[in-house]
N, C-alpha and C positions, 0 to 999 in steps of 0.2 A: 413758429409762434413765439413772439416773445415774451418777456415776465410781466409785462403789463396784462397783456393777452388771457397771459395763462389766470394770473390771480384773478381776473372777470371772468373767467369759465370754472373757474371752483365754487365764485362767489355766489354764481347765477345756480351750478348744479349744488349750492347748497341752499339757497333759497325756496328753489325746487324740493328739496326731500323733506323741508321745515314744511313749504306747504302740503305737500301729500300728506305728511303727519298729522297735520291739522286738522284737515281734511278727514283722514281716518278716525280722527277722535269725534269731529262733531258729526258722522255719521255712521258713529260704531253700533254695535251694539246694546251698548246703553241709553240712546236716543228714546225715546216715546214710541214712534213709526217704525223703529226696528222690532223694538219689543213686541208692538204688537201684530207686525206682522207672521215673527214667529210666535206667538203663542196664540194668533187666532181668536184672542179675546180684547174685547176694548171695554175698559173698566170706566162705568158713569156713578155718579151723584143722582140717587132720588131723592125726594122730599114727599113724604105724605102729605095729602090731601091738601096738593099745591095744583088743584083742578083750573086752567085749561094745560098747565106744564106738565103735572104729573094726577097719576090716579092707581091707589091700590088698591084690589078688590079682597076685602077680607076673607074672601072664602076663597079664593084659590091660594090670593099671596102674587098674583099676577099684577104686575103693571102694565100705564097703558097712557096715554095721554101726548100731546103734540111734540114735547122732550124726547120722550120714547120711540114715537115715527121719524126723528130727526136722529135718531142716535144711530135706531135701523138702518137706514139708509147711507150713512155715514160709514157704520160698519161694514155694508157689503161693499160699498167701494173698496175699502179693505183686507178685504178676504177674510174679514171676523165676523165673531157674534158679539151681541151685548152680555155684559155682566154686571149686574147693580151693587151697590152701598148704599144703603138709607141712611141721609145725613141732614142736614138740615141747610140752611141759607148763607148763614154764619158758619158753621161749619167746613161747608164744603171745600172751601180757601185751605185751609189749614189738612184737609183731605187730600188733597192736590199736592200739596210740597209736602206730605209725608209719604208720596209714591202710593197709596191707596187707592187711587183712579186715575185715569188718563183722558179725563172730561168733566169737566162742570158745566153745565149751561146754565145762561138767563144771568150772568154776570156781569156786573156794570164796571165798566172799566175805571174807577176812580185813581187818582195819582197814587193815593197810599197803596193800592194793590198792583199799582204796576210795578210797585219796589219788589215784587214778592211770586208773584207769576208771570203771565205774558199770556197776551190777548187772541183771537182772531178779532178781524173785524166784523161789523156787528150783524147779530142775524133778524135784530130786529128795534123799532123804536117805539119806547112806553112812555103813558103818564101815570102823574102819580093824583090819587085822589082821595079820600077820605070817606071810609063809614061811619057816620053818628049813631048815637044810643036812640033808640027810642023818646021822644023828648025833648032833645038836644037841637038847638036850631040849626040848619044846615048852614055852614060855612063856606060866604062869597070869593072870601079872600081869607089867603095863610096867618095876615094880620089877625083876622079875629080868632086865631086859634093861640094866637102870642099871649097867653095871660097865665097867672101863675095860677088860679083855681079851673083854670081845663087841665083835665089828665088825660095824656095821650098815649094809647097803649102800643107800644111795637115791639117788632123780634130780634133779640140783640144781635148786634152783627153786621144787620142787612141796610140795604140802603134806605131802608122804610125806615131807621132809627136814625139814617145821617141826613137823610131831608127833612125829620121833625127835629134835629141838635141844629140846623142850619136856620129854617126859617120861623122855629117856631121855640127859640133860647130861655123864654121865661115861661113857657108852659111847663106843668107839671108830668115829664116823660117817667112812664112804666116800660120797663124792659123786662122781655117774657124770652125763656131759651128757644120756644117757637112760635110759628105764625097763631097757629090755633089755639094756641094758649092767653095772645092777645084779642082775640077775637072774641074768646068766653069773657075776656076781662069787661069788654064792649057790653055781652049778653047777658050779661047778670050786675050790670052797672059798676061795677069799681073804675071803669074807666068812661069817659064822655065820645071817646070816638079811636078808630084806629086809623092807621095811615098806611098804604099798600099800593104797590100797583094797578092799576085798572084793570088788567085782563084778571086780576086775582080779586078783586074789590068784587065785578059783577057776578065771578061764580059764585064766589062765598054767598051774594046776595041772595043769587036763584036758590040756591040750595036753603038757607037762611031767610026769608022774605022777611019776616018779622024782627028780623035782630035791627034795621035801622033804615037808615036814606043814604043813597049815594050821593055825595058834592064831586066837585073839577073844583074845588080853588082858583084864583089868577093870585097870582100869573100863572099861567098852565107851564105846570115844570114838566118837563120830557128828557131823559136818557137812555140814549144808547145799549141795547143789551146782547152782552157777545159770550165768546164760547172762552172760556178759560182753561189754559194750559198751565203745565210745569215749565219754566223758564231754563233754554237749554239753547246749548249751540248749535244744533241742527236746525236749520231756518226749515225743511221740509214738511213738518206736521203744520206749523201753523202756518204756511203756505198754501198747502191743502184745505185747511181749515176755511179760511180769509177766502180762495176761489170758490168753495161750496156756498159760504154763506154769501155772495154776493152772487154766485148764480141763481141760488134759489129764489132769491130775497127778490131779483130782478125778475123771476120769470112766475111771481107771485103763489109761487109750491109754497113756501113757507107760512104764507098766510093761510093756502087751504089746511097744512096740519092745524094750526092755530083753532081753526072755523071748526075741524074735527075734531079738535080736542072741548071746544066750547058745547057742541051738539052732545057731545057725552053727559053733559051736564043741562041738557035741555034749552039753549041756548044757540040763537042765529044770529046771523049777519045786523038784522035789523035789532035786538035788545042791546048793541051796542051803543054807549051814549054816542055822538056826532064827533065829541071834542076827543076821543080815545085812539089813541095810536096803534096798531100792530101790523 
């Protein structure tokens, strides 16, 4: 061998040990998927009476709802169980990169949070729509919600306060720490309308019938809604992630938990408005 020879067989077997290192660190045991394989538990974000996603029943403390059948399921591929945190919308972001869960779901993958977690792809697509007060004429379009004497109430954090700061900049925005707190603002008039997803718009409604009308706006705004991780160099969890959500989402599971989390709430297929994504 000569000294050319040689210094390419050091350079390659050092190349070699840099990557195995590498490799060791982004699927060591500090990964997500390690952790939770050895401890058997996979830590979620709930949200109270965030009905067809989530559902607490006050008298056990039990949850329950289409979040919960999806986490299930998630978990036994894994050889875990579930483990809950009650957090809220806004929150749960900041629950994630502080190591407190190893799941958020119903996360909309915007640019500013991709600085800060990492996505699967999406398990599902929503719109967004509007409940008015009682009173309140129902709104055709975002435009007529753009005025500075509408007040529009949502739950800070969430995307429901970054699609009324986007299309609706001279209305008068109320920011509540939760959803339900904007909703009362709706029910007892401090507020003209709230702004929310649709599969959460129609439960609040059933449950609520008198608090107001459902609108669709146009343009019908629709996002993306995916499972949020901690941001790490093992590509493995949200590899796993990304195929689950796109098996199920393909082979229409995901819409049945949806469909069973809606019936929870007295609610089918058909009190879906037509223009509604899931």
């Amino acid at each position: 061998m000569n000294r050319r020879d040689a210094l390419t067989t050091v350079a390659l077997a050092g190349a070699a040990i840099a990557a195995t290192g590498s490799a060791k660190a982004d699927t060591g045991p500090g990964s997500t998927l390690e952790r939770i394989k050895k401890s058997g538990v996979l830590r979620i974000a709930v949200i109270a009476g965030q009905d067809p996603y989530f559902h607490k029943d006050l008298t056990t403390n039990q949850w329950s709802g289409a979040c919960i059948d999806m986490a299930t399921d998630i978990a036994a591929k894994l050889g875990a169980k579930v483990e809950t945190l009650e957090s809220t919308w806004g929150n749960q972001i900041l629950d994630l990169q502080a190591d407190k869960i190893d799941l958020a779901f119903a996360v909309n993958p915007t640019p500013e949070r991709s600085l800060v977690i990492d996505f699967s792809t999406p398990i599902l697509v929503h719109s967004f729509t509007v409940i008015t007060k009682k009173g309140f004429a129902k709104p055709q379009t975002w435009a007529e919600l753009n005025k500075p004497e509408v007040k529009i109430a949502v739950d800070i954090g969430s995307t429901h306060e970054t699609i009324a700061r986007r299309y609706c900049p001279k209305a008068t925005i109320l920011g509540f720490k939760e959803r339900n707190e904007a909703i009362l603002a709706v029910a007892t008039g401090r507020a003209d309308c709230n702004i929310s997803l649709a599969v959460l718009s129609v439960a609040t409604l059933k449950k609520n019938p008198t608090l107001g009308e459902l609108s669709v706006p146009r343009p019908l705004l629709t996002l993306p809604t995916n499972l949020g991780i901690r941001a790490e160099g093992d590509r493995r969890y949200k590899d796993f992630l990304s195929a689950w959500a796109d098996y199920n989402r393909a082979l229409g599971q995901t819409r049945e938990w949806m469909l069973k989390g809606f019936e929870a709430v007295g609610l089918s297929a058909d009190d879906i408005p037509g223009e509604v994504q899931f």
